[in-house]
C-alpha positions as CSV (number, residue, x, y, z in Angstrom):
1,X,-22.6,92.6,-26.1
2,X,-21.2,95.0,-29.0
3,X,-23.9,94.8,-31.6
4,X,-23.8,95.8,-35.2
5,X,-23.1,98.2,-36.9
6,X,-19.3,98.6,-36.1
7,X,-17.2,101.5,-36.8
8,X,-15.1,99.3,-39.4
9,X,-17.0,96.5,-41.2
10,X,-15.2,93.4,-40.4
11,X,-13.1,91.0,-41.8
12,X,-12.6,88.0,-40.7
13,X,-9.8,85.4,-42.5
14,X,-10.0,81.6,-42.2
15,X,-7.9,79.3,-44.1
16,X,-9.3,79.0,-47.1
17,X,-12.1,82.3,-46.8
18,X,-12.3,85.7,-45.9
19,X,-15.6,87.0,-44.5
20,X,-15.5,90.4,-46.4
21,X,-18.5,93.2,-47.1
22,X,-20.3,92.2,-50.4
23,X,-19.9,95.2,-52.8
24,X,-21.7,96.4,-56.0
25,X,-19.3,94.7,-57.8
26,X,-19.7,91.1,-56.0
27,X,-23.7,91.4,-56.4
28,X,-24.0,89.4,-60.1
29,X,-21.8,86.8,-59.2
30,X,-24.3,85.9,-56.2
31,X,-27.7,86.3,-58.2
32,X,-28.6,82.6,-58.2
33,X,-28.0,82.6,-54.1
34,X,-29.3,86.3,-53.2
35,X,-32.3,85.8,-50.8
36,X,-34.3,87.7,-48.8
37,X,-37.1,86.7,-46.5
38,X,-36.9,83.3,-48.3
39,X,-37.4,84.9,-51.8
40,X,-35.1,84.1,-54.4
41,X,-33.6,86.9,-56.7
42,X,-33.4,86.4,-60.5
43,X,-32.0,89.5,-61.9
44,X,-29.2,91.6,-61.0
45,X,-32.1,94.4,-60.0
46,X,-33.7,92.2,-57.1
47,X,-30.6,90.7,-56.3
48,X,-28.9,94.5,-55.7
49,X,-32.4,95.7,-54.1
50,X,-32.2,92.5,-51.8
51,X,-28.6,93.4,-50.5
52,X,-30.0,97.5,-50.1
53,X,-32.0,95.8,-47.3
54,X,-29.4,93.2,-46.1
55,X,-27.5,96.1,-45.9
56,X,-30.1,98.5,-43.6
57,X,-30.5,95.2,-41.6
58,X,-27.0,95.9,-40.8
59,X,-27.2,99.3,-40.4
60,X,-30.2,98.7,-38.1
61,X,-28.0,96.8,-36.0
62,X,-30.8,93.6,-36.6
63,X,-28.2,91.5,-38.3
64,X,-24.5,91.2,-40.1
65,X,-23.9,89.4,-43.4
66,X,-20.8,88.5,-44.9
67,X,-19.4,87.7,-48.5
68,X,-17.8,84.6,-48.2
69,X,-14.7,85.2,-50.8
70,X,-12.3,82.7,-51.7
71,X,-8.9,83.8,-50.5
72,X,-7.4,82.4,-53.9
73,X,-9.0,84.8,-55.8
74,X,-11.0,87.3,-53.8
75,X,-14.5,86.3,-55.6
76,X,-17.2,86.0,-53.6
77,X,-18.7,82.0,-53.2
78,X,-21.6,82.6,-51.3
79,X,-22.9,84.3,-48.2
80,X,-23.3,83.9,-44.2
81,X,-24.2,85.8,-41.4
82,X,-26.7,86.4,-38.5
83,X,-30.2,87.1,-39.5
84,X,-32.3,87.5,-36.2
85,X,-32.0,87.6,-32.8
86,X,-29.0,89.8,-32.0
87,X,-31.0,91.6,-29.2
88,X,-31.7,88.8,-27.6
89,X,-28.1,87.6,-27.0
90,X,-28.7,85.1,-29.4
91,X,-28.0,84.8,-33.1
92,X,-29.5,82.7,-36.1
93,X,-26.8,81.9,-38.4
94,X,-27.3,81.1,-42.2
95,X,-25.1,80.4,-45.2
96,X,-25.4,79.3,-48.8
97,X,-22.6,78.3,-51.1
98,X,-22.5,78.7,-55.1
99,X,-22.9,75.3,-55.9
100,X,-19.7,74.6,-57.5
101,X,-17.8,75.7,-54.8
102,X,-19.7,72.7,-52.1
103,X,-17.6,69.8,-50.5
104,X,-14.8,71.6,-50.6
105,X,-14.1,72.9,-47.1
106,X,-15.0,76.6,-47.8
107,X,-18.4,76.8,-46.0
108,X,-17.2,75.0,-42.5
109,X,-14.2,78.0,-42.5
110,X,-16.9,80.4,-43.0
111,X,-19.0,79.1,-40.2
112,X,-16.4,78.6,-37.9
113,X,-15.2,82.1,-38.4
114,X,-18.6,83.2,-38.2
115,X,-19.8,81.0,-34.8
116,X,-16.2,82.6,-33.1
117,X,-16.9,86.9,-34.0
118,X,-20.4,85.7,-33.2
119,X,-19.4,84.3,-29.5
120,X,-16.5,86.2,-29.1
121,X,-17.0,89.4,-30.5
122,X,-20.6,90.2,-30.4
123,X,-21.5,88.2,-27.3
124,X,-23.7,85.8,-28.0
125,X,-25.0,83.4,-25.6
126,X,-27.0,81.2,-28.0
127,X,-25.8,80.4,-31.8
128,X,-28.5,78.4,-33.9
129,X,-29.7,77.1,-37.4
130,X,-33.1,76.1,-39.3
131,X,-32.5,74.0,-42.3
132,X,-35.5,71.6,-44.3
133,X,-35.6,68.1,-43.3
134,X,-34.1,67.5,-47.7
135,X,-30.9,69.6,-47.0
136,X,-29.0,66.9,-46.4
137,X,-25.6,68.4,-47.2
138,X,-26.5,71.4,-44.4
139,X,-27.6,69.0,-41.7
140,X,-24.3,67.3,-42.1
141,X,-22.4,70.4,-41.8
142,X,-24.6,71.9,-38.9
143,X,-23.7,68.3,-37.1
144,X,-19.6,68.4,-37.9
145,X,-20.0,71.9,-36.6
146,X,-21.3,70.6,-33.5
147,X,-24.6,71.8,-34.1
148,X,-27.4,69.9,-31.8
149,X,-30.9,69.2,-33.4
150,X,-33.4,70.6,-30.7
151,X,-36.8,70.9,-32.5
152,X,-39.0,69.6,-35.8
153,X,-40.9,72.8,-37.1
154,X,-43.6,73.8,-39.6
155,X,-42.7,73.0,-43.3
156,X,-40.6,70.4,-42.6
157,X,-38.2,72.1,-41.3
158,X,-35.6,71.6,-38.4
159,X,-33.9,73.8,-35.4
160,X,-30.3,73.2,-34.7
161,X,-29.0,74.9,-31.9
162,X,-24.8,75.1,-31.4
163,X,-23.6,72.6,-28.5
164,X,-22.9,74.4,-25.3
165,X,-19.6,71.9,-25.0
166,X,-17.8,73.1,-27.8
């Protein structure tokens, strides 16, 4: 397995979407979809703190995060990356979209860019996905993805886990 951090962050094109490092300058565009630990920013001060610690994550080899930038225009759209489980061999992957940007292909490029470094380049033996029960639009891109649902959890929430016959 070749964990994070990597000598040169990388970069990962897809046809419409590059996975790219999220810089300063990318952080207001993303305000209304920066988390962390499920807490929504609303300023451009949590929003920059939130990537400082997306960004030690990384360092801390615990997780990588990508800007997802449209290759039209080089602006970032939204995020995705592996949030837990890296040491394990295994890797929880999570994205979110601006929402004018949504049914428009650019989020299944992302994640199929993302599921292929994850298996390819990190190693991962197991790629998986909790969404609520409501997300209707991510349950239907976790199942074209050939994401599996394996288990109902707390807060109505659901485990998707990425089909071993892909």
């Amino acid at each position: 397995m070749k964990l994070p951090p990597y000598d040169i962050f990388p970069i990962i094109s897809g046809n419409k979407i590059t996975l790219r490092e999220i810089l300063v300058s990318d952080i207001e565009d993303l305000i209304e979809i920066s988390f962390y630990d499920a807490v929504q920013a609303t300023t451009l001060q949590e929003a920059t703190e939130m990537q400082l610690k997306i960004n030690k994550d990384y360092i801390d080899g615990n997780s990588i995060h990508w800007g997802i930038a449209d290759n039209l225009t080089n602006k970032i759209i939204g995020t995705c990356g592996y949030y837990r489980g890296l040491d394990q061999g295994t890797g929880e992957l999570g994205c979110v979209l601006l929402p004018q940007y949504q049914g428009q292909g650019f989020m299944t490029d992302a994640m199929l860019s993302a599921i292929d470094f994850g298996i390819n380049n990190i190693g991962l033996k197991r790629v998986w996905a909790i969404t609520t029960k409501q997300n209707e639009k991510a349950i239907k891109l976790l199942e074209n993805l050939n994401f599996i649902k394996i288990a109902d959890l707390d807060d109505s929430e659901i485990e998707y886990e990425l089909s071993k016959n892909t």
